[in-house]
C-alpha positions, 0 to 999 in steps of 0.5 A, spaced: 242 919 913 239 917 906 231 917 909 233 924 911 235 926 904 229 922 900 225 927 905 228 933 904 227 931 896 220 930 897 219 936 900 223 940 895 218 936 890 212 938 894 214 946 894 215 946 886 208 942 885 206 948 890 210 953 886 208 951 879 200 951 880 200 956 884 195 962 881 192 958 875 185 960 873 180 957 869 175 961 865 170 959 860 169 963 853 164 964 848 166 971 842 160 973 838 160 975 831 163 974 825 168 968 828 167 962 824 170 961 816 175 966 819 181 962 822 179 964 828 180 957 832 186 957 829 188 964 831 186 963 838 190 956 838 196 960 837 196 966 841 194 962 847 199 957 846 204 964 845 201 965 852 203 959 854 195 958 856 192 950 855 185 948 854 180 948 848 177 952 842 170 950 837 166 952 833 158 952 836 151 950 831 150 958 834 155 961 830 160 962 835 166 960 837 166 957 844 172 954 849 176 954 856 182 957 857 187 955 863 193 959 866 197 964 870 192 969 872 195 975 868 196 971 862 188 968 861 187 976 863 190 978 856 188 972 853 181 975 854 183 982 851 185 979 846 178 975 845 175 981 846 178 985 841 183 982 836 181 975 833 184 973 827 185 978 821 178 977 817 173 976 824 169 982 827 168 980 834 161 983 836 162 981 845 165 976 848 162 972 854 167 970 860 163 965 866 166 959 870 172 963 873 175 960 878 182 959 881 185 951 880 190 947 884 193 944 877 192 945 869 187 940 868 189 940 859 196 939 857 195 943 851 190 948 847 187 944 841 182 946 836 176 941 837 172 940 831 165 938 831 
């Protein structure tokens, strides 16, 4: 009786793993214009952590800011509007690039971090 019960445990277990990695993307960004000097890693670090989103965010030597974002579906989708069209208060957002969407079975960053180059 015990084995079952540690069996069903690790079922259960395996479910949840299933259910919490369930509809995850991932997709790489790259916003032009005036997006440096302007807080805007450090607006993009709060709005995807208010998303609840992981990944990264840096400057690039070109002048733009550049990065991965990764989490439910619906979330990054209004992640990448919000990188198209807001920005923080003092950058003016030319366009910005999305490429390398993919699905993933499991987050692979634990929290969204400003990288500094």
């Amino acid at each position: 009786r015990e084995s079952r019960d540690l069996s069903a445990s690790g079922e259960v277990r395996s479910l949840l793993h299933t259910m919490s990695c369930e509809d995850l993307l991932s997709v790489d960004y790259e916003v032009f214009g005036r997006v440096q000097g302007v807080f805007f890693r450090k607006f993009t670090q709060a709005e995807a952590k208010k998303l609840g989103l992981v990944g990264w965010v840096r400057n690039t030597e070109a002048g733009t800011v550049e990065g991965q974002l990764q989490g439910p579906g619906s979330k990054v989708a209004e992640m990448q509007s919000w990188l198209r069209t807001t920005g923080s208060p003092q950058s003016k957002i030319i366009t910005a690039e999305f490429k390398n969407e993919k699905i993933i079975k499991c987050l692979e960053h634990s929290t969204f971090k400003v990288v500094r180059s």
